[in-house]
C-alpha positions, 0 to 999 in steps of 0.5 A, a space after each residue: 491712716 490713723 487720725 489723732 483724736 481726743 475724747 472726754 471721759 469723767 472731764 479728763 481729755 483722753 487722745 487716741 487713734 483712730 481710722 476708719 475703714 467701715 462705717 458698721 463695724 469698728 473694734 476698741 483696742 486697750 493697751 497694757 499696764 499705765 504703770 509698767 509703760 504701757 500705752 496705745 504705741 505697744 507693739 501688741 496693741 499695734 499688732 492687733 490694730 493691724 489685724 482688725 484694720 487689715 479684716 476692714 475694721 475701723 480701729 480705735 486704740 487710746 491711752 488711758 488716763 494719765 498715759 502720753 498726752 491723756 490727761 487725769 492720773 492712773 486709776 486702779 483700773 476703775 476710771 479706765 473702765 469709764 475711759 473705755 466707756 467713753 471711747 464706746 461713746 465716741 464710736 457711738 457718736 459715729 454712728 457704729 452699732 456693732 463695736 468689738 473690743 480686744 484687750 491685750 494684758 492689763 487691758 483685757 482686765 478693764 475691758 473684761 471688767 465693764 464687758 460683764 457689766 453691759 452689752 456694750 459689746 458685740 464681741 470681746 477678745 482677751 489677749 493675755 489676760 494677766 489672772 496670775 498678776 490681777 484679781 479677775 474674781 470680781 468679773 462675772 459671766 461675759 456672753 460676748 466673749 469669743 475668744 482668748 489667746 495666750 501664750 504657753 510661757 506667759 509669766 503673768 498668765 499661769 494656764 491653769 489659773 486661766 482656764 478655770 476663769 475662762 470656764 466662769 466667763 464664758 465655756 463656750 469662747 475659745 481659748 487658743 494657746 501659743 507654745 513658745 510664747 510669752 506675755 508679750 509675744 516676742 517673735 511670735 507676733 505674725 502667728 498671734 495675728 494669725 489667730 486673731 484674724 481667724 476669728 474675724 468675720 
């Protein structure tokens, strides 16, 4: 059962779910676009919710900054790094060592983007990272990386484009494509927990 909690982050209240099932490891999910609807309830950022807690992970989704009831405004994905940062904090406060993160969409720019910063991470996951829709040119080498995965019809997601920048990110991560899918995996949910669970020790 996911309790709801709330966090601070640069004096902004942020509210977020979160249950937990292990008291080592724990996996921070971020959710889509603040502007385009996105939020903590998506079904993808559910589904990986579900993917993780199924595999004994304690689980932390959240919105950020001026989504739902978290207070502050949308920040061009500069404050939501920090609201990132802060959830770190919080599983910290918990006493987790070893926190993954898994970033779906807009979400994966954020986390991407303070992953290449710091160590904050164990490991990083990137479900559908938009690098035909957001400039990912700033975000260095991510060592944590593991794992991304795509849809092969994904709008925001070109294939090229993604595997050039997965190849400065981290050659070493898998890259794991979906045919028949698009940006938000509809009817393609199952296979993408799937992937996801596969690479969840």
């Amino acid at each position: 059962m996911e309790d709801l909690i709330t966090f601070e982050a640069d004096g902004i209240t942020i509210e977020g779910l979160f249950v937990q099932n292990s008291d080592s490891k724990a996996v921070i999910i971020t959710h889509p676009h603040s502007l385009y609807g996105g939020d903590m309830h998506n079904s993808v950022v559910y589904l990986i919710h579900k993917a993780y807690s199924e595999k004994g992970f304690s689980t932390l989704r959240f919105n950020f900054r001026g989504v739902g009831n978290s207070s502050g405004t949308f920040d061009d994905g500069i404050g939501e790094q920090n609201d990132l940062k802060a959830a770190c904090d919080f599983l910290s406060a918990k006493g987790f060592q070893a926190i993954d993160l898994a970033g779906y969409s807009f979400g994966s720019w954020v986390g991407a983007s303070l992953a290449c910063q710091n160590d904050l991470f164990n490991r990083v996951v990137l479900v559908s990272p938009p690098v035909s829709f957001m400039d990912f040119s700033s975000i260095s080498q991510i060592p944590s990386l593991t794992l991304t995965v795509v849809g092969d019809q994904d709008d925001f997601a070109d294939l090229g484009q993604l595997k050039e920048r997965m190849a400065l990110l981290n050659a070493e991560a898998h890259l794991k494509i979906l045919p028949n899918t698009d940006h938000f995996y509809s009817g393609n949910l199952e296979e993408l927990k799937t992937i996801l669970q596969a690479g969840i020790e």
